[in-house]
C-alpha positions, 0 to 999 in steps of 0.5 A: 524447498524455497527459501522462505519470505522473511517478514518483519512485523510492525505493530504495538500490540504484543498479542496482536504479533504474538497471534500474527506470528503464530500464524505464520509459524505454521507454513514454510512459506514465511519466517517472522525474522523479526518484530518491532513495536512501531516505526522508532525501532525499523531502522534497527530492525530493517538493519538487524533482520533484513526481510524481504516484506514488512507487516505494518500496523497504523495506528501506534502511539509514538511513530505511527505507520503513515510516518514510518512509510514516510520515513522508508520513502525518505530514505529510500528503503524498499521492503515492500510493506503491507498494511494491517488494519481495521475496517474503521482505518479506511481513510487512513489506509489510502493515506498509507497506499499514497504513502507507499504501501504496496497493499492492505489486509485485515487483521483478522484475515486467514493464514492462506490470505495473508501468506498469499498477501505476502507472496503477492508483494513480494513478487512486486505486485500490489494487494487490494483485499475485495473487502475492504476496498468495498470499505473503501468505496464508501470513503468515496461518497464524501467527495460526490457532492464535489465532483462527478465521475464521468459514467464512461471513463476514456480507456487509459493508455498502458503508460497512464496506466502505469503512471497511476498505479505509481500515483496510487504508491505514493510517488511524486513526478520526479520519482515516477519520472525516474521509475519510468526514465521519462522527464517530469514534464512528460509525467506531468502530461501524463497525470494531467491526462489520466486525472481528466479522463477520471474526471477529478483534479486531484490523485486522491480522488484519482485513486478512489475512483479507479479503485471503484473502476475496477481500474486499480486492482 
């Protein structure tokens, strides 16, 4: 039998842990190793438990998620981390994908959802719930009266696609450029390129728009 995924969950509400991690305590796919009541107490928990997938709330009162995926960033710690959110987080949610998260799900989503959620980022692969990035979309309207998507967008090359799919996890050039061991001004051609065939000038909206493209999946 596979070992199981270790996950650590992040989030302020006891009830909230205690019913996530019921649910998980029904598979042999995962273990909840660990818990935390938000992002002052993962340095301890990623030392103590060492799991292979984080669940992280956002909104917590003395170090939210948004810091705490910063602060994964800032000192290079890569557990892959999946959001747990509401629909009305919608904003901050493609704040904390920028910030590095490797996907989303709603709290209320089912066992075989999440479990397939955490399967899918521990395999290294981004998650976008249809759901929510339906929610997600609607956080685009406020930028139609600033922009207009081009209605054909140029197909991007396979190496833009990869570079946005960096800009969408929330890495600078310098790190995209040592991801894919190409030199920063060749990663800044590269976003040029990619934010003039989605047709806006900068990578929130990039994401947006290749989110509502289907170019992001």
């Amino acid at each position: 039998m596979p070992t199981p995924i270790k996950v650590l969950l992040v989030d302020d509400q006891m009830l909230v842990r205690e019913g996530i991690k019921s649910l998980l305590n029904l598979s042999d796919k995962v273990e909840v190793v660990g818990e935390a009541q938000d992002g002052t107490e993962i340095e301890n928990a990623l030392a103590i438990y060492s799991p292979d997938v984080i669940l992280l709330d956002l909104s917590m009162p003395k170090m939210d998620g948004i810091a705490t995926l910063n602060w994964l960033a800032e000192n290079e710690m890569t557990t892959p981390v999946i959001i747990l959110t509401t629909f009305d987080d919608h904003e901050f949610i493609l704040r904390g994908i920028q910030a590095g998260a490797m996907g989303y799900l709603l709290k209320d989503v089912s066992l075989e959802t999440l479990i397939e959620g955490i399967e899918t980022v521990h395999s290294g692969k981004r998650l976008m719930q249809p759901a929510l990035t339906e929610r997600l979309m609607q956080g685009l309207q406020g930028f139609k009266s600033e922009f207009e998507a081009p209605e054909v967008i140029e197909p991007l090359s396979p190496k833009e696609l990869e570079v946005l799919g960096l800009m969408a996890s929330g890495c600078s050039n310098k790190e995209i450029s040592e991801a894919l061991h190409k030199s920063e001004g060749t990663i800044k051609n590269h976003v040029s390129n990619v934010l003039s065939k989605l047709g806006v000038r900068d990578r929130t909206r990039a994401v947006l728009i290749a989110i509502e493209k289907g170019i992001l999946n």
